[in-house]
Residue frames as qw, qx, qy, qz and C-alpha x, y, z in Angstrom:
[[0.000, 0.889, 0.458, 0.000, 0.00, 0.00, 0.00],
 [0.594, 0.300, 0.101, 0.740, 2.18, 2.66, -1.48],
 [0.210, -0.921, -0.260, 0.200, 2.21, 6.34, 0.50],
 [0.348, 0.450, 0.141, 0.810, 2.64, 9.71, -0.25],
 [0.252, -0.771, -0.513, 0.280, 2.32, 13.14, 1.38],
 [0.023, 0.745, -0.161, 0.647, 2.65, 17.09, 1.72],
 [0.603, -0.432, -0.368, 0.560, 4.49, 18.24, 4.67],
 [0.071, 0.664, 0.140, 0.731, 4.09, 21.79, 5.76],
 [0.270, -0.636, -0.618, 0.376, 3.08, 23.96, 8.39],
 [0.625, 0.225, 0.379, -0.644, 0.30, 25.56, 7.69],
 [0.081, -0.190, 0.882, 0.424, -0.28, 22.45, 5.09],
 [0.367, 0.416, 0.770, -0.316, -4.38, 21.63, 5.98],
 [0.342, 0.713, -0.039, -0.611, -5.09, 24.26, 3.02],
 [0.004, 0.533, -0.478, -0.698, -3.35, 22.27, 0.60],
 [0.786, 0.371, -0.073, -0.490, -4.55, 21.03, -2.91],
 [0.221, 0.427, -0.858, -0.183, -1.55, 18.48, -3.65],
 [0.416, 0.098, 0.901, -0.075, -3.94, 15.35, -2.26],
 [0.527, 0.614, 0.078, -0.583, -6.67, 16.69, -4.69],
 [0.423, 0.696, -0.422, -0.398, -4.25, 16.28, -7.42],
 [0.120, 0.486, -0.866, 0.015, -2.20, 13.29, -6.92],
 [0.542, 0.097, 0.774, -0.313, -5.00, 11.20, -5.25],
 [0.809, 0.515, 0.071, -0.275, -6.92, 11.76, -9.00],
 [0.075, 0.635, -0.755, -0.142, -3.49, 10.87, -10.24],
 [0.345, -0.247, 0.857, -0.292, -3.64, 7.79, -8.90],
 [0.586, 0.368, 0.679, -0.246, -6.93, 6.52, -9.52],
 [0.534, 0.692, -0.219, -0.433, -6.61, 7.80, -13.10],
 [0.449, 0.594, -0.647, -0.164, -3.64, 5.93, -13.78],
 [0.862, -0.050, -0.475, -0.172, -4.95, 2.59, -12.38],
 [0.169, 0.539, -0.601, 0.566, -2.42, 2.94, -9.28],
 [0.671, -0.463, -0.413, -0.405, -4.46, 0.94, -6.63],
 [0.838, -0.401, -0.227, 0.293, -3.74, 0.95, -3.43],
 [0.485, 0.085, -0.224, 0.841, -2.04, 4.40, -3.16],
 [0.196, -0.919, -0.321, 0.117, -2.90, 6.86, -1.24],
 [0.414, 0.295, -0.043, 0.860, -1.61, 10.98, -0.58],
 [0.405, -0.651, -0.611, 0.194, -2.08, 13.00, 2.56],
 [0.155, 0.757, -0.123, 0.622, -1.35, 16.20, 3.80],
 [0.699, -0.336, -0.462, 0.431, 0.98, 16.16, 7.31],
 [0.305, -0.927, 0.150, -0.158, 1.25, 19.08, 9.70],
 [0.884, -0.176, -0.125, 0.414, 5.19, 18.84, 10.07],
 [0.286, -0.926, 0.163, 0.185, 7.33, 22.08, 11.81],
 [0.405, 0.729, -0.511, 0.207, 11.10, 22.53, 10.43],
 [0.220, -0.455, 0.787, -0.354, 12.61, 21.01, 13.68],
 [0.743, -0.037, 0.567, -0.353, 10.34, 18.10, 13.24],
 [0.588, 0.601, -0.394, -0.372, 11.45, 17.11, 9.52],
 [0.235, 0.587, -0.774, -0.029, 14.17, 14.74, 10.63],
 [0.331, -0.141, 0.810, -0.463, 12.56, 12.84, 13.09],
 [0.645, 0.354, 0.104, -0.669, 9.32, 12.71, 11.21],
 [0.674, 0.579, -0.372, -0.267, 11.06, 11.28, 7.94],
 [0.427, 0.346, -0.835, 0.032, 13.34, 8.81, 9.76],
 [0.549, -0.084, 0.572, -0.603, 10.25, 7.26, 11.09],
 [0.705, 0.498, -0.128, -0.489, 8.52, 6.70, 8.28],
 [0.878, 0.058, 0.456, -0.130, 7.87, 2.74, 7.12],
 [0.280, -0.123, 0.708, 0.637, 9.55, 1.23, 3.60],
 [0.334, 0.642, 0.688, -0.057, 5.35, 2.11, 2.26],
 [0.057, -0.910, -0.073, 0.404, 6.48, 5.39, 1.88],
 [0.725, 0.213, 0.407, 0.513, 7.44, 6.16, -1.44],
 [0.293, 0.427, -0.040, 0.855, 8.07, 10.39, -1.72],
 [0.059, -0.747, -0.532, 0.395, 6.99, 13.36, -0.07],
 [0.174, 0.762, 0.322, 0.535, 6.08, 17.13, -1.23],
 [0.468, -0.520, -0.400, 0.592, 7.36, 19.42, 0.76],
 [0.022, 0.868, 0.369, 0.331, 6.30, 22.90, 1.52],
 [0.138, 0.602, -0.423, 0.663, 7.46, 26.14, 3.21],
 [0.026, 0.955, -0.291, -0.058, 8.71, 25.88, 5.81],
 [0.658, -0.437, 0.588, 0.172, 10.80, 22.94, 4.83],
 [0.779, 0.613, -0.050, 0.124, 12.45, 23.24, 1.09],
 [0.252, 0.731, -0.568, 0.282, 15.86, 23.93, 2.75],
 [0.511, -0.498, 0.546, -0.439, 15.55, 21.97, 5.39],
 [0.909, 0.291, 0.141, -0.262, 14.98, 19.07, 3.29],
 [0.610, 0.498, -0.607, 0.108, 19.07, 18.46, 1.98],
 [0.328, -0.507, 0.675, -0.424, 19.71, 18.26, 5.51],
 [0.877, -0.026, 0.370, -0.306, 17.31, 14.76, 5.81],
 [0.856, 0.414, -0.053, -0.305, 18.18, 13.45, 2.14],
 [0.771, -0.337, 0.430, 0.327, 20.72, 10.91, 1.94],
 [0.478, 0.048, 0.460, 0.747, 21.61, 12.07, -1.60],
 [0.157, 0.680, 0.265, -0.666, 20.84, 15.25, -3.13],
 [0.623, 0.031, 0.617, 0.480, 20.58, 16.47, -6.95],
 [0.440, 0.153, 0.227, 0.856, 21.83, 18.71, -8.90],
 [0.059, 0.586, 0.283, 0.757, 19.49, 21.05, -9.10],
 [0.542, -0.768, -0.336, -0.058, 18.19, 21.32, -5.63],
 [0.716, -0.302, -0.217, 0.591, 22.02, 21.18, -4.42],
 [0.185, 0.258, 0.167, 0.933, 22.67, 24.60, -6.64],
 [0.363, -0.693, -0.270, -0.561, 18.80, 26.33, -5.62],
 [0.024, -0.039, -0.737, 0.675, 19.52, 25.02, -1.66],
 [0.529, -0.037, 0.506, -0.680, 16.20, 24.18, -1.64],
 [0.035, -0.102, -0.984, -0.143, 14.46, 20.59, -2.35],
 [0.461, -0.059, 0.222, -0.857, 10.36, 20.52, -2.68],
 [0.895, 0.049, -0.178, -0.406, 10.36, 16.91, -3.30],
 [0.270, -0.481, 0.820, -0.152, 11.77, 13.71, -1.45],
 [0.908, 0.116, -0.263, -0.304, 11.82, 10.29, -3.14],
 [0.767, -0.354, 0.502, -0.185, 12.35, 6.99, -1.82],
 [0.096, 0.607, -0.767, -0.187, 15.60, 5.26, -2.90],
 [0.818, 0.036, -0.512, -0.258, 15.92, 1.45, -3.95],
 [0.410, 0.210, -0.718, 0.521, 18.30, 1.53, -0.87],
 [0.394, -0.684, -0.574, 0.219, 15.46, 2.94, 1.47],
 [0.443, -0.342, -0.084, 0.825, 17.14, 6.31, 1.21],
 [0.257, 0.876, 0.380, -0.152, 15.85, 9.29, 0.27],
 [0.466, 0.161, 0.295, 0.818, 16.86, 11.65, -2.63],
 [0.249, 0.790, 0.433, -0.355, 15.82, 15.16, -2.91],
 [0.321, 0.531, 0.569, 0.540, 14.36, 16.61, -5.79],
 [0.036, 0.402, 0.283, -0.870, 13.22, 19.61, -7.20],
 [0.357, 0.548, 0.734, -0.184, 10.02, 20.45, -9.08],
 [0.023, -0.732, -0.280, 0.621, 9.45, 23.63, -8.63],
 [0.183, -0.593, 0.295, 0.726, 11.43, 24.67, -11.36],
 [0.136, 0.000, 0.798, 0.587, 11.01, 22.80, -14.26],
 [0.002, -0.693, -0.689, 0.210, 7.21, 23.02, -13.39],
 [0.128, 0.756, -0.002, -0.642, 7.39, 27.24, -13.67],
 [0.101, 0.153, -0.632, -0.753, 9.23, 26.56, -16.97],
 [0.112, 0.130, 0.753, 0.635, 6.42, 24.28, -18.10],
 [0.042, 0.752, 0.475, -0.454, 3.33, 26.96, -16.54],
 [0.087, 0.667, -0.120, -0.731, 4.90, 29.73, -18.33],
 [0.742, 0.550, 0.382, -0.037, 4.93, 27.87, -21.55],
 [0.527, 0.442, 0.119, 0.716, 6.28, 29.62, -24.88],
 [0.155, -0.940, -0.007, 0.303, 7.89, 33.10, -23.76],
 [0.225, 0.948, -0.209, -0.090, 10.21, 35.67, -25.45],
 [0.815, 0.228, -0.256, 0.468, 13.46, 34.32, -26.78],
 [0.523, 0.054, -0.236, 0.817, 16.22, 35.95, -24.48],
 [0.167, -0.833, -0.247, -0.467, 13.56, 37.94, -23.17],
 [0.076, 0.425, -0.491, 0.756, 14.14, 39.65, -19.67],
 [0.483, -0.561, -0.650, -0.173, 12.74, 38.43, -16.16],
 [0.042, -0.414, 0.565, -0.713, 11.59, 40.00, -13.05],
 [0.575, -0.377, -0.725, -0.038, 11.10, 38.69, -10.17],
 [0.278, -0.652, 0.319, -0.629, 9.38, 40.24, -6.79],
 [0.760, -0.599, 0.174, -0.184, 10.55, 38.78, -3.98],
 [0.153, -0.798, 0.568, -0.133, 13.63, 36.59, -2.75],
 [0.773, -0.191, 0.531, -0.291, 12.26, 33.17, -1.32],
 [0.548, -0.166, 0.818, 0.061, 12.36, 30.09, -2.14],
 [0.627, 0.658, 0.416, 0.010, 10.04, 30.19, -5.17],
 [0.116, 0.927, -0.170, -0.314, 12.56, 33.14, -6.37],
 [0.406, -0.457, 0.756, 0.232, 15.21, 30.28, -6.53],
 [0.625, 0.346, 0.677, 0.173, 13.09, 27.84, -8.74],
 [0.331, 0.929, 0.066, -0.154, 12.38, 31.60, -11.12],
 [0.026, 0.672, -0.674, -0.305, 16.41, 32.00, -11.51],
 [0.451, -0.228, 0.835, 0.218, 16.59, 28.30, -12.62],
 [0.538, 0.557, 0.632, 0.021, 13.52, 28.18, -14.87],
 [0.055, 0.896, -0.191, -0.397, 15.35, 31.84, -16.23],
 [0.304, -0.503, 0.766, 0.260, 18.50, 29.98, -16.62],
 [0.553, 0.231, 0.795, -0.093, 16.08, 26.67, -18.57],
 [0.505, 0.744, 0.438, 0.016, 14.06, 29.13, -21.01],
 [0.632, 0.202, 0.232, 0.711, 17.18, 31.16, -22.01],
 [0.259, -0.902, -0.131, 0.318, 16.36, 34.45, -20.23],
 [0.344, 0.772, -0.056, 0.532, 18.39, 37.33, -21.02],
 [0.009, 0.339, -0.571, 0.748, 18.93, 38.43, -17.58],
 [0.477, -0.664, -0.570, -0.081, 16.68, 38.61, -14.22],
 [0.123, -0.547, 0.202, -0.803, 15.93, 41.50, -12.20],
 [0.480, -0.478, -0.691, 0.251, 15.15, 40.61, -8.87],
 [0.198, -0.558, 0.112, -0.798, 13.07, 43.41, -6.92],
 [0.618, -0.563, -0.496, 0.236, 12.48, 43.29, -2.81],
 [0.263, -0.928, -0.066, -0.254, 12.76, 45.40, -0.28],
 [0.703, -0.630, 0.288, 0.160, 15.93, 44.31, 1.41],
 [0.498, 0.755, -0.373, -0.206, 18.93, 44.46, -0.85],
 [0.129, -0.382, 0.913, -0.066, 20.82, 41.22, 1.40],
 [0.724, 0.330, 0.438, -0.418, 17.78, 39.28, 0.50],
 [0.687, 0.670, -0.048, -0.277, 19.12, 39.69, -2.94],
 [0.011, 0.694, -0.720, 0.024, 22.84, 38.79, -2.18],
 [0.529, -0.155, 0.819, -0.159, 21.97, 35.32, -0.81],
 [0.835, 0.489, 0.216, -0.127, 20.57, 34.86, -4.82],
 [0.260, 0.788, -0.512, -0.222, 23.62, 35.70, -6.23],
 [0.338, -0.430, 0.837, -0.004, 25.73, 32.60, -5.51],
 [0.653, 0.373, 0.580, -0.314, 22.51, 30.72, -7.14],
 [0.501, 0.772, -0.052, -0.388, 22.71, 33.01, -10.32],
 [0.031, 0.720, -0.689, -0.074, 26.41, 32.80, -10.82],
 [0.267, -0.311, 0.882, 0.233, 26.21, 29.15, -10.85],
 [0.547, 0.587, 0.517, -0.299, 23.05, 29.04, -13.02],
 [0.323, 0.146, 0.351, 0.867, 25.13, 31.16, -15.73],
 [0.046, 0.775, 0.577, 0.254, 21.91, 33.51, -15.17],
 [0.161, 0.275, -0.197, 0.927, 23.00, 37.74, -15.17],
 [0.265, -0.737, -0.585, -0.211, 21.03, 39.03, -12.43],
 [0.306, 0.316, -0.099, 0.893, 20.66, 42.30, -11.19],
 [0.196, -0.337, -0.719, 0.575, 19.24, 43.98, -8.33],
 [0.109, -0.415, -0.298, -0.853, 16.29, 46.51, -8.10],
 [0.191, 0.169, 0.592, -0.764, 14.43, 48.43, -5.07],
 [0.162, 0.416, 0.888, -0.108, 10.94, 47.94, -4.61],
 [0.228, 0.698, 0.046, -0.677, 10.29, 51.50, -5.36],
 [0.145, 0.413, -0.677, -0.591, 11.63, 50.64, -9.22],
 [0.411, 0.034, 0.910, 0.050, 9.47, 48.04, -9.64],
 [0.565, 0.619, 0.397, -0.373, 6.96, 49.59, -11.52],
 [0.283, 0.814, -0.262, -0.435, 9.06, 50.32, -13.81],
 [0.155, -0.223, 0.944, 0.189, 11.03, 46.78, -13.99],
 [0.517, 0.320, 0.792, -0.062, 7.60, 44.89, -14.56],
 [0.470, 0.732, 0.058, -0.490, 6.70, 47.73, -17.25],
 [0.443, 0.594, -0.581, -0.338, 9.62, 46.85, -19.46],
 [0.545, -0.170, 0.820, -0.042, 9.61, 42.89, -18.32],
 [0.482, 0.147, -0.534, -0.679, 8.98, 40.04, -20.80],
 [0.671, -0.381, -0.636, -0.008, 8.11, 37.66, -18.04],
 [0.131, -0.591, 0.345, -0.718, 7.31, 38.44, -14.98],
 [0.576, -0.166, -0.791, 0.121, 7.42, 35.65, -11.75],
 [0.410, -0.629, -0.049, -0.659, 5.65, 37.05, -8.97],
 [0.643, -0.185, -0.716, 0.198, 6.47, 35.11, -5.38],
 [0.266, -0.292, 0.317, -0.862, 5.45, 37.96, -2.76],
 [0.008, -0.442, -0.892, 0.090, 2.69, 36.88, -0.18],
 [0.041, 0.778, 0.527, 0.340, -0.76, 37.95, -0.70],
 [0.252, -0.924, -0.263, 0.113, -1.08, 41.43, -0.81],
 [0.594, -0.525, 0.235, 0.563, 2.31, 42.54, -1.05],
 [0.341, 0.207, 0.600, 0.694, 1.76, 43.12, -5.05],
 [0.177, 0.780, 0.600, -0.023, -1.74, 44.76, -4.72],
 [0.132, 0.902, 0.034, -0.410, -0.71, 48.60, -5.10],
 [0.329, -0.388, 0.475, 0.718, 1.67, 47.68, -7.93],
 [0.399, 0.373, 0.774, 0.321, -1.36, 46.53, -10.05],
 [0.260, 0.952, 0.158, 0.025, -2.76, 50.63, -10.81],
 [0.367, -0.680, 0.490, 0.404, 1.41, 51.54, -10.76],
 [0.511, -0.058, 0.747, 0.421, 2.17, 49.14, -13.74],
 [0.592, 0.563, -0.249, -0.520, 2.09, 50.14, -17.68],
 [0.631, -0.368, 0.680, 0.066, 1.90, 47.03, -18.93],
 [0.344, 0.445, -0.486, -0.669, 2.92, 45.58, -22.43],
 [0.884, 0.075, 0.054, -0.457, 0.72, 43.02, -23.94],
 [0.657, 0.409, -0.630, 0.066, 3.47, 40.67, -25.18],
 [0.044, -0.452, 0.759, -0.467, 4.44, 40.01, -21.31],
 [0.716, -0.235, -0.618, -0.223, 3.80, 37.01, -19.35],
 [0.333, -0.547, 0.210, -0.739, 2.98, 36.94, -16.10],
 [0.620, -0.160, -0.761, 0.101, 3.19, 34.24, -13.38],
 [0.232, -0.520, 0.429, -0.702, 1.90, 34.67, -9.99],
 [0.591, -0.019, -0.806, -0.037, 2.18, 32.06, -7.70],
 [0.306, 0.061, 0.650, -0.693, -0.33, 33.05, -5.62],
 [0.125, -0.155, -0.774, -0.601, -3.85, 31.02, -6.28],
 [0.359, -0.685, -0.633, -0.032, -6.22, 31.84, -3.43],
 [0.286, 0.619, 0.151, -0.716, -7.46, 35.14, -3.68],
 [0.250, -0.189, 0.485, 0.817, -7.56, 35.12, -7.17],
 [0.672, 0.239, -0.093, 0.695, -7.13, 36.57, -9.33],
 [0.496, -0.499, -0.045, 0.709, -4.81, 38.70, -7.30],
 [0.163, 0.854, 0.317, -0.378, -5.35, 42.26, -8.16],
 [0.330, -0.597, 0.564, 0.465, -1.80, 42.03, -9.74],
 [0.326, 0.240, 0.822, 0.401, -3.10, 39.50, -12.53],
 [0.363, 0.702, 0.580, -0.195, -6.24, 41.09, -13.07],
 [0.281, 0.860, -0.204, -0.374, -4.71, 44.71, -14.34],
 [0.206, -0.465, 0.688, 0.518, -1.86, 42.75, -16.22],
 [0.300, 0.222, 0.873, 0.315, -4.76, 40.47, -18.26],
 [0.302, 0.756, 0.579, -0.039, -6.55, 43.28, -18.85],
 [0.134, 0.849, -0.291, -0.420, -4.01, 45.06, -20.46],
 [0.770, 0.539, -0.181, -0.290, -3.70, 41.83, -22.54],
 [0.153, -0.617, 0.749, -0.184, -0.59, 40.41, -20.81],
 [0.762, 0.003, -0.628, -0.157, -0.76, 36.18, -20.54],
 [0.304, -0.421, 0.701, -0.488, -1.22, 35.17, -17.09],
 [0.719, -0.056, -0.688, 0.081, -0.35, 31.94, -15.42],
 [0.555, -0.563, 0.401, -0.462, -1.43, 31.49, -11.21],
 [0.203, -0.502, 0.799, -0.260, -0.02, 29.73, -8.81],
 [0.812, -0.064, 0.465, -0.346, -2.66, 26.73, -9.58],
 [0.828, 0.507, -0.062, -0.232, -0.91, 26.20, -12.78],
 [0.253, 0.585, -0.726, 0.259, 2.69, 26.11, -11.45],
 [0.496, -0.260, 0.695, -0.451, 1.13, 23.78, -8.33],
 [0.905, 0.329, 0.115, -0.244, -0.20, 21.37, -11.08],
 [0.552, 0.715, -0.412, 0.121, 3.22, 21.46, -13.54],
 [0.041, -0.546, 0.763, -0.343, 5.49, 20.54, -10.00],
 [0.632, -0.252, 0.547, -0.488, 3.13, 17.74, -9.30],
 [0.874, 0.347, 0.116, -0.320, 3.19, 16.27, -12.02],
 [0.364, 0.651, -0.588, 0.311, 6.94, 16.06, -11.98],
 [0.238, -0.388, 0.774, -0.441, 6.59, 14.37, -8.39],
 [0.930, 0.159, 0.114, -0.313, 3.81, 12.32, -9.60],
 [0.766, 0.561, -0.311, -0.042, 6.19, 10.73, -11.92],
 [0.296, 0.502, -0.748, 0.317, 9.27, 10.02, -9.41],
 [0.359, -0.375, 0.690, -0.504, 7.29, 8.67, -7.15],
 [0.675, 0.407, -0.095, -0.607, 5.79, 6.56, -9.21],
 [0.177, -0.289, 0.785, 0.518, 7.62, 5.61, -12.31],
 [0.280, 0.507, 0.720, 0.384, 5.10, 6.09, -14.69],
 [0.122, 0.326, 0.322, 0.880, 3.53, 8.46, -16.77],
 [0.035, 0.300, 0.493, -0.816, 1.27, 11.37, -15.15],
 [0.206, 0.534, 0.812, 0.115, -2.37, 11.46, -16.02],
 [0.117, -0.066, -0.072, 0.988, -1.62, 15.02, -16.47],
 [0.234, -0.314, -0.500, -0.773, -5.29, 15.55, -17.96],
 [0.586, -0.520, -0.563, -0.262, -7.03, 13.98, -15.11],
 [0.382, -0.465, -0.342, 0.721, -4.86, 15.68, -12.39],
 [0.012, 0.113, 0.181, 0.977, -6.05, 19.13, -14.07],
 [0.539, -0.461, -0.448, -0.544, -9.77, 18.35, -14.20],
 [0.588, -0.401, -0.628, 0.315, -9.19, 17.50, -10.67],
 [0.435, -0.472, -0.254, 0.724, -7.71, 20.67, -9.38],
 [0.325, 0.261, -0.116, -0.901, -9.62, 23.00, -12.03],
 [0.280, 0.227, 0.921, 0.147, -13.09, 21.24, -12.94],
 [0.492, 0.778, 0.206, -0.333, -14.51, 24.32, -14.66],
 [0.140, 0.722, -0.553, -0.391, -11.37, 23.41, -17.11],
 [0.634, 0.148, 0.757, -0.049, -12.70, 20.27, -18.04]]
């Protein structure tokens, strides 16, 4: 009886069983199941070297995507470079490997975007990391990274620099202007934190627009950018794109991608 789970704290909110449980039963998977665990940073290690040989990955939320190399007996590549992991799979040895999603997911949310276009990104976090790698993936030109704290922005460098991705800093005051001249734009503030940029922004229609927030939505930030014609992708479409990437290691088989969508949007049926 094969198990899965989200770890988090706050975690009761999330959609990953939604998805992964239709997963499952789509792709004939009997006998698996996918929960959602209240689990605290300080409680990661203990938690995970509890846990039975049934236990084939977990999903792991804030606050434990860094905390997560610390557990994994083997880490890879991409997580090691981002320092942060949002997925943990069960080894043939019983050991655990961590993964990352996150990223490749944004690449495939955003879809087709500008050749060598330019990104910004507001905010710092963890999600900011997967944005420089998925930068680095779709052949970015650069990335601007706006926040309010300019050491916030140092602790990306080291990231960039081994990503090959130019990135350059930019106060929060500039932002209107960075998203005005953006061709993608990755959004990883928490809620609220964007709202007064959305009457601040001239925005050009060619830009795309991730925000990986999905409850409000849309976030007051999307609205003015899709009604100035902009392509916007929300946080339910990057939380689909990373699951289906953990579907698939935790697995080893192909993701019912169609029937984990109708699950977690079923007016997109």
């Amino acid at each position: 009886m094969p198990r899965a789970a989200v770890l988090g704290k706050p975690v009761a909110h999330s959609l990953s069983p939604v998805i992964h449980n239709a997963g499952y039963a789509a792709a004939g998977l009997t006998g698996w199941s996918y929960a959602a665990v209240e689990c605290a940073e300080a409680e990661l290690a203990g938690l995970v070297a509890g846990l039975g040989p049934e236990w084939a990955g977990l999903s792991l939320t804030m606050p434990l995507k860094q905390a997560a190399l610390a557990v994994a007996g083997q880490v890879a590549p991409l997580p090691a470079i981002l320092g942060a992991a949002n997925t943990l799979v069960r080894g043939p040895d019983g050991g655990w490997r961590a993964e990352n999603t996150d990223a490749p997911g944004m690449v495939d949310a955003l879809g087709a975007v500008p050749p060598d276009g330019w990104m910004v990104v507001l905010g710092a976090g963890g999600t900011a990391r997967a944005a420089l790698a998925a930068a680095a993936r779709i052949g970015a030109g650069g990335v601007t990274v706006v926040t309010r704290r300019a050491a916030a922005v140092a602790a990306l460098e080291p990231v960039a620099a081994a990503l090959g991705v130019p990135l350059s800093p930019a106060r929060w005051s500039d932002a209107p202007e960075c998203l005005a001249a953006a061709d993608v734009v990755v959004s990883t503030v928490p809620v609220g934190a964007a709202d007064p940029l959305a009457a601040q922004v001239r925005w050009r229609a060619g830009t795309v627009l991730l925000d990986a927030l999905y409850q409000p939505w849309p976030t007051p930030l999307a609205a003015a950018a899709g009604a100035a014609g902009c392509r916007v992708v929300s946080g339910l479409d990057l939380l689909l794109a990373q699951a289906v990437g953990q579907f698939e290691l935790f697995t080893g088989v192909p993701a019912p991608v169609e029937a984990m969508r109708a699950a977690l949007l079923p007016d997109h049926r």
